[in-house]
C-alpha positions in Angstrom: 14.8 3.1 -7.9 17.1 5.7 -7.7 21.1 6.8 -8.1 22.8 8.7 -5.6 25.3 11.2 -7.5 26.9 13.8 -4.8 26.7 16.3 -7.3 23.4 16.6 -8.0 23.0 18.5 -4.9 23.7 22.6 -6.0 25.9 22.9 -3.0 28.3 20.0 -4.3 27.3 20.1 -8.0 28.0 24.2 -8.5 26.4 24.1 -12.1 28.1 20.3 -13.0 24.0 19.2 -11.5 22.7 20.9 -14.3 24.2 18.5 -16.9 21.7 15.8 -15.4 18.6 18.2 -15.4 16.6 14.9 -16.7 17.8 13.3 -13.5 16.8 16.3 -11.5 13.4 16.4 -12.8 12.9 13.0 -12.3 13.9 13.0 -8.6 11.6 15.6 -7.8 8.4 14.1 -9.5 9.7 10.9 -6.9 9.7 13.0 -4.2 6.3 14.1 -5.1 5.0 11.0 -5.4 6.8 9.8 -2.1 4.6 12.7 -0.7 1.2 11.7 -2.4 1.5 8.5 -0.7 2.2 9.6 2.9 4.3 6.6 4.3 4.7 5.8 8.0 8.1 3.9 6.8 11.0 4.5 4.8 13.1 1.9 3.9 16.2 3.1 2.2 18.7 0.2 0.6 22.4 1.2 0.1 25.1 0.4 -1.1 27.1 2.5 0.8 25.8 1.1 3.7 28.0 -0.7 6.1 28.5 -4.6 4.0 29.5 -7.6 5.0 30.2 -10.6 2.9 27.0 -12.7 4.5 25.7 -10.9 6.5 22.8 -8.1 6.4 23.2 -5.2 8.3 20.2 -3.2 9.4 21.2 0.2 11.3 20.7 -0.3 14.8 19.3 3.0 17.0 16.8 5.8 17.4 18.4 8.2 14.7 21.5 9.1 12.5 22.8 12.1 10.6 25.5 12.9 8.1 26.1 15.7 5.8 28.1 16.1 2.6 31.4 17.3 4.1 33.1 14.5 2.2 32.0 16.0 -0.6 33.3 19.7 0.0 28.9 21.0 1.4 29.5 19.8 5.2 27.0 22.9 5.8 24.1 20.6 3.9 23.3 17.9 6.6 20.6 15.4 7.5 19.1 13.6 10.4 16.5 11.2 10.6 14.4 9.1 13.0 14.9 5.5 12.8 11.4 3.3 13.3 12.9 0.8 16.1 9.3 -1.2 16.1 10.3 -1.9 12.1 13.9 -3.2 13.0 12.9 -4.9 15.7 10.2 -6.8 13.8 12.6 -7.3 10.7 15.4 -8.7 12.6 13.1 -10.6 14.9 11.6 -12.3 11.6 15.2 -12.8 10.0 16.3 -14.6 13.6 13.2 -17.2 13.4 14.3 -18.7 10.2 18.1 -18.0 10.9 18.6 -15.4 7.7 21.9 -13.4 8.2 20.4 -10.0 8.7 20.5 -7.9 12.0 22.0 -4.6 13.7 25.2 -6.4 14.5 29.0 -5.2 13.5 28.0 -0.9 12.7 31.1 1.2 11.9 30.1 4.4 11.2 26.7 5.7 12.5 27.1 8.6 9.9 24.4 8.1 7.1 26.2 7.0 3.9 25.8 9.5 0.7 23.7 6.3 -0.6 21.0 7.4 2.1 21.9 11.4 1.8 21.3 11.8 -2.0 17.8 9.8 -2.3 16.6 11.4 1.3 17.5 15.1 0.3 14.9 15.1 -2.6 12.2 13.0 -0.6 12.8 15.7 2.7 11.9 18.1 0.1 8.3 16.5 0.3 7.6 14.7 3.1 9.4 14.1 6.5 6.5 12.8 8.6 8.4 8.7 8.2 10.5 7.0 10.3 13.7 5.4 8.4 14.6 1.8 8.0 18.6 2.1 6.6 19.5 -1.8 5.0 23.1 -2.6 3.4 23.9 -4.8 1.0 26.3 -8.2 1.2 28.2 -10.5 -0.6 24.9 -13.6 -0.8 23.5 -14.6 -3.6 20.8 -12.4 -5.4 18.2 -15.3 -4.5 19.7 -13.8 -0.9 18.8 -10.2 -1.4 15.3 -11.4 -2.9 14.3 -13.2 0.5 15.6 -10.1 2.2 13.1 -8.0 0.4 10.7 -10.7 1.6 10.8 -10.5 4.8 10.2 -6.5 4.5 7.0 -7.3 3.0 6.1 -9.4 5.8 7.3 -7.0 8.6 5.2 -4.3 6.9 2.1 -6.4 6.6 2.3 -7.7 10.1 3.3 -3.8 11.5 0.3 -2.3 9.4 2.5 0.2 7.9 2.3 1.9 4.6 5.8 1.6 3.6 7.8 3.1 0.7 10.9 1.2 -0.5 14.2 3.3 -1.8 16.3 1.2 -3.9 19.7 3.3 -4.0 22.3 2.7 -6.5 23.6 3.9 -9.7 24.1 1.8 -12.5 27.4 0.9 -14.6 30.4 3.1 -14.0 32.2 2.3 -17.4 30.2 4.2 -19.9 33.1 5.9 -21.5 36.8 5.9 -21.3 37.2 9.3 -19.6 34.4 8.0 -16.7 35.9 7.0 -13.2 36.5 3.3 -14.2 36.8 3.7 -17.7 34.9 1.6 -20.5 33.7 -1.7 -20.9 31.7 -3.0 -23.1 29.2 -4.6 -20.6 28.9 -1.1 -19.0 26.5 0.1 -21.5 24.5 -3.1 -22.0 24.0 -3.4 -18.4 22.5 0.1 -18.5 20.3 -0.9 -21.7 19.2 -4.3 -20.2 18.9 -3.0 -16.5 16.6 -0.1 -17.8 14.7 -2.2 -19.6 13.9 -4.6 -17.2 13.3 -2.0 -13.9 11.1 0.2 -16.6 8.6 -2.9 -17.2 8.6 -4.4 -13.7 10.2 -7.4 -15.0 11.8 -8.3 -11.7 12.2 -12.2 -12.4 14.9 -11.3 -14.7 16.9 -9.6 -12.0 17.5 -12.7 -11.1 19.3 -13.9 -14.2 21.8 -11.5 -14.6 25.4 -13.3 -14.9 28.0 -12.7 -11.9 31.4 -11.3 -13.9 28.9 -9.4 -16.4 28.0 -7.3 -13.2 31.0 -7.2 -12.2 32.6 -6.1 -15.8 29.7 -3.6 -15.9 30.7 -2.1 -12.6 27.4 -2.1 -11.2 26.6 -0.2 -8.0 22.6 -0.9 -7.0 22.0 -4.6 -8.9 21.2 -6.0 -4.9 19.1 -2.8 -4.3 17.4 -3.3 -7.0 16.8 -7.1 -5.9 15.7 -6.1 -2.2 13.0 -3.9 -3.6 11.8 -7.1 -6.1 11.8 -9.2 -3.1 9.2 -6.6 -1.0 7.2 -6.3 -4.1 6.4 -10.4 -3.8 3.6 -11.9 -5.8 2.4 -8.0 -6.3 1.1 -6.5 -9.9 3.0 -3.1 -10.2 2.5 -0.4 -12.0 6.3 0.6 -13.1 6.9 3.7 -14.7 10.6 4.7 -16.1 11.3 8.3 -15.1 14.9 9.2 -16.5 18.0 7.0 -17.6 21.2 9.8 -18.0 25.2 8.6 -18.3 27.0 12.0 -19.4 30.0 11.5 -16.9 30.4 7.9 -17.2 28.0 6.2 -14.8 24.4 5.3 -15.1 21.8 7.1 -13.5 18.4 5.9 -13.9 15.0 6.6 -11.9 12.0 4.3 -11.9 9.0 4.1 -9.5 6.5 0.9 -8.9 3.4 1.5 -7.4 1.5 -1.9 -5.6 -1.9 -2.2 -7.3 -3.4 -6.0 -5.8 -2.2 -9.1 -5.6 -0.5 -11.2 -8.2 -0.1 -14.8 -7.8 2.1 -15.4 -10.6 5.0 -12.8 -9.7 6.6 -15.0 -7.2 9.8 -14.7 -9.3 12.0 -16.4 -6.4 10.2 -19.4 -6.8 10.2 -19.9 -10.4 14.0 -18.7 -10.4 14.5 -21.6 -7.8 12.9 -24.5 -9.7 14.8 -23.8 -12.7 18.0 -23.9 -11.2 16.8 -27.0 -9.1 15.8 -28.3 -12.6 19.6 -27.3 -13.8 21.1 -28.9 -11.4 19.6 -32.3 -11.7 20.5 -32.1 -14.8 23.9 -31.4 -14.1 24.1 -34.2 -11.9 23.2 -36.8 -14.5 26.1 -35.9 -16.1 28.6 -35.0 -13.5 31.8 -37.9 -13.9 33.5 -39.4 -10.9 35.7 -36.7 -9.5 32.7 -34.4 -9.1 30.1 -37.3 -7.8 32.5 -37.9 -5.2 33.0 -34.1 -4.7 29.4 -33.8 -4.3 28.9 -37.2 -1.9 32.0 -35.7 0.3 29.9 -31.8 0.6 27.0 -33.6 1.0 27.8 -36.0 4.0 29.9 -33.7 5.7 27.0 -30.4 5.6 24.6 -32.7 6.8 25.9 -35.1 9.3 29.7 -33.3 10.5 31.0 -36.6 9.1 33.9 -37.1 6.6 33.6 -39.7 3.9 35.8 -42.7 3.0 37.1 -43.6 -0.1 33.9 -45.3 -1.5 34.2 -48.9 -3.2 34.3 -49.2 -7.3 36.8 -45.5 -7.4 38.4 -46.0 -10.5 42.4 -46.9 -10.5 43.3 -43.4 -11.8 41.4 -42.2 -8.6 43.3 -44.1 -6.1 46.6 -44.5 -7.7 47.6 -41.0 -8.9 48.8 -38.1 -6.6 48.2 -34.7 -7.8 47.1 -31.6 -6.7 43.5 -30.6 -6.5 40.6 -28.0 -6.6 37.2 -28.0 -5.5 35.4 -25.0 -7.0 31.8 -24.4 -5.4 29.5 -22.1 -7.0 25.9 -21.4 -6.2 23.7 -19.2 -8.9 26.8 -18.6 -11.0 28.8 -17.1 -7.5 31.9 -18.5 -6.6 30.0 -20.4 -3.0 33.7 -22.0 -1.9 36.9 -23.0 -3.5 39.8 -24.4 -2.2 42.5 -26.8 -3.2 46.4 -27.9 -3.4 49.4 -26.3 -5.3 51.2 -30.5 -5.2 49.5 -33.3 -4.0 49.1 -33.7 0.0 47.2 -36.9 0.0 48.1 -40.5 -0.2 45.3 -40.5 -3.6 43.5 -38.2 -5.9 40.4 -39.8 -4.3 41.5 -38.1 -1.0 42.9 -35.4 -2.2 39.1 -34.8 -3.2 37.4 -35.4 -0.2 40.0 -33.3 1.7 39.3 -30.4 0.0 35.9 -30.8 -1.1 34.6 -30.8 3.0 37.2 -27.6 3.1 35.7 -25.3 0.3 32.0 -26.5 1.9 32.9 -25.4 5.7 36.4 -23.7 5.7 37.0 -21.4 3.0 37.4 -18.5 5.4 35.3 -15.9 2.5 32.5 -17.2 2.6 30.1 -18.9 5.7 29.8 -22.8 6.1 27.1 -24.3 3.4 24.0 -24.7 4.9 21.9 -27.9 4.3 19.3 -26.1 2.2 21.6 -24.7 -0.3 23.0 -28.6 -1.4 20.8 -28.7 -4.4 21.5 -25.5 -5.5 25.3 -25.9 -6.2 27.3 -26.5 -9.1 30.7 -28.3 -8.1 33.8 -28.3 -10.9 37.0 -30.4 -9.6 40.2 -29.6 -11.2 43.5 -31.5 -11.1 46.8 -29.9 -11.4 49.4 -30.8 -13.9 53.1 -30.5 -13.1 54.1 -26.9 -12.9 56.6 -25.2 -15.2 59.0 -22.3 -14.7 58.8 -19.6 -17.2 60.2 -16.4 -17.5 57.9 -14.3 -19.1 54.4 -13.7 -19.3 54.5 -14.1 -22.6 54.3 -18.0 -22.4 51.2 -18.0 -20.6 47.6 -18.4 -22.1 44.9 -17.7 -19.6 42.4 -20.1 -21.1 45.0 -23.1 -21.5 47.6 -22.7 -18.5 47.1 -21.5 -14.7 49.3 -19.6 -13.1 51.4 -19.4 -9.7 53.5 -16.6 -8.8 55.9 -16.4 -5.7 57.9 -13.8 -4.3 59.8 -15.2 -1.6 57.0 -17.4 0.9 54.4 -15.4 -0.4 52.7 -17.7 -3.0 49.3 -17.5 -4.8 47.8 -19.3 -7.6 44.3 -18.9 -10.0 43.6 -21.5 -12.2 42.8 -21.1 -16.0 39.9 -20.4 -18.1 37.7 -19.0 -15.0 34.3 -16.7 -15.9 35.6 -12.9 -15.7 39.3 -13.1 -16.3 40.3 -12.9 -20.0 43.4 -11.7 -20.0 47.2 -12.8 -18.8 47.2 -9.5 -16.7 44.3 -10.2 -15.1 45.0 -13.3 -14.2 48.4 -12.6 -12.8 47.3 -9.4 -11.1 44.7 -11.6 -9.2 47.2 -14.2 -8.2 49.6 -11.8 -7.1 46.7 -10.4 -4.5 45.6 -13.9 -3.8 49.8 -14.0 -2.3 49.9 -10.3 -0.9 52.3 -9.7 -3.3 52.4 -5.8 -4.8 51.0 -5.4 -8.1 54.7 -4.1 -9.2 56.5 -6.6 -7.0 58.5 -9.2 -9.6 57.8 -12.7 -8.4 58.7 -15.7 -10.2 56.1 -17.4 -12.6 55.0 -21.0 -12.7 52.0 -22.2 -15.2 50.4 -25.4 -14.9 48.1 -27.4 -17.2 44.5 -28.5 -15.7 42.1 -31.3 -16.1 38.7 -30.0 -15.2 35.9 -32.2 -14.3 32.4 -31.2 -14.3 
């Protein structure tokens, strides 16, 4: 586990690499390690690398090179071999189960600084290996786990000895005068991260909350996940290097080293039985509006077929008109969500079904729900009260009112009291996006009052 500063090479640092010396150090005792162990393979995770919402890309090829021109040292460059027998085997094992990950849609052959920084120190040791280069997408962290999986497996089958480079720095809101400024969460993502990568306590991974990664600005939570995933069911020795944040972001350096088998470190599992245990929970007490929600995902994922308005609906159900929202989420990330401003439907009951099939297959962010992720998701249906014109921002409340802005036929809308957004600026900055609308464009305010069902 590493971070990838630029400027903690001397040709792009000029002295400023000096201020993480502890980070220095560390790198090169990694690289000596890296060296000790002689690997046939390395696979290097970025974030950097070329990502896709649902889809993993693997760099297709026989080689790549880059240098840090971008970064003012063009004259400090890299090339390395890509191991085509790996990719082929990972992609080929990816493709049998249907997993998103393959050498489809690359940009930029260039290697990303993601792969330059960690790759610099580990040259410095050993170049006898032949590079596997993995990006990152937007799936669930269960996702990123099974990824790491199927490394495992393509290693095992391949006989290779294989060492794993998880790349990415850690929050980059340590301190006001840092790139992204502070938050709160920037610090305690660094304390909890550390604590958890220092210990091998992968299953935790797992468990960190969506918007408190995202508030923490997080760069290498998913590499960090990948490498869990190829370190399945296996006791690790993990050893905490460095942990250094004097410009702002997080840099932090761990190593694992495999030492047997370990039955009971199959985190994914036991990550997946407690949400399915969560969920069936949930379900017990889900009301009408989201039972019917869930019937309408269900049917239509599994058979192509939409619903009809079951028997027994209650009046409210089939006699209102309103507008509504089906929010899908899966692990705490938003899965699908889509809905309508004023009512489009003859009933709320339709109005449901309508848009519950469109934020399961048509919600154009995210890929159709796949049968084996139904009892995995948590489903919230909200329906929209009349809106109201105002003319300030001042007479919103982001917990108690949503908000739709328009400027001209651009119009956009986020509901109220959502995980992440906790203020009125927030919330209208996001709508305004949601519209295409310029974050200093005026457009006209509207706030609505919600019924949420869960």
């Amino acid at each position: 586990m590493v971070p990838h500063p630029p400027l903690i090479i001397p040709e792009v640092g000029r002295g400023q690499e000096r201020k993480i010396q502890d980070t220095v150090n560390a790198y090169h005792e990694a690289g000596a390690r890296i060296k000790s162990l002689r690997p046939d393979t390395i696979v290097l995770l970025s974030p950097h690398q070329v990502m896709y919402a649902d889809y993993f890309h693997i760099s297709p090829g026989k080689w790549a090179e880059g240098n840090f021109g971008q970064f003012g040292a063009g004259k400090v460059k890299l090339k390395a071999r890509y191991d085509t027998e790996f990719v082929e085997k990972l992609c080929g094992m990816a493709d049998a189960e249907g997993f998103p990950a393959g050498t489809l849609g690359e940009r930029d052959r260039q290697l990303d600084h993601g792969t330059l920084v960690p790759l610099y120190f580990a040259e410095q040791y050993w170049k006898e290996y032949g590079l596997v280069r993995v990006g990152l997408s937007g799936l669930s962290l269960t996702d990123h786990y099974r990824l790491g999986q199927l490394i495992q497996e393509t290693a095992e089958a391949l006989g290779r000895n294989v060492v794993i480079i998880a790349s990415g720095d850690l929050s980059h809101r340590l301190k006001e005068d840092g790139p992204y400024g502070y938050q709160k969460e920037g610090p305690e993502y660094d304390r909890r991260i550390m604590e958890v990568m220092g210990h091998g306590d992968f299953e935790k991974l797992l468990e960190f909350p969506e918007d408190f990664c995202e508030k923490a600005a997080e760069c290498g939570h998913r590499s960090f996940t990948i490498m869990a995933g190829a370190l399945d069911r296996t006791k690790v020795t993990a050893e905490r290097l460095s942990y250094e944040g004097p410009f702002g972001v997080g840099y932090g350096i761990c190593t694992f080293l495999p030492c047997g088998q370990d039955a009971k470190r199959n985190f994914m599992d036991q990550y997946e039985e407690k949400e399915r245990k969560r969920i069936r929970k949930l379900r017990q007490q889900e009301d009408s509006y989201v039972r019917l929600a869930r019937q309408t995902i269900e049917t239509y994922v599994r058979t192509g077929k939409k619903i009809q308005v079951p028997e027994g609906i209650s009046q409210e159900m089939l006699g209102g008109r309103a507008g509504v929202f089906v929010s899908i989420k899966k692990e705490g990330r938003l899965r699908g969500c889509i809905g309508t401003i004023c009512a489009v439907q003859t009933s709320i009951a339709e109005e449901i079904i309508e848009n519950a099939v469109s934020a399961a297959v048509r919600d154009s962010r995210f890929s159709p729900i796949r049968s084996e992720e139904l009892d995995k998701l948590t489903i919230s249906v909200d329906v929209l009260g009349d809106m109201e014109k105002i003319g300030s921002p001042d007479e919103l409340d982001v917990k108690r009112y949503g908000v739709v802005v328009t400027k001209g036929y651009r119009r956009g809308l986020l509901l109220p009291n959502l995980e992440g957004v906790d203020t009125v600026e927030e919330q209208i900055a996001i709508a305004k996006r949601k519209a295409g609308i310029g974050e200093h464009e005026k457009a006209a305010l509207e706030r609505f009052e919600v019924v949420r069902h869960y």
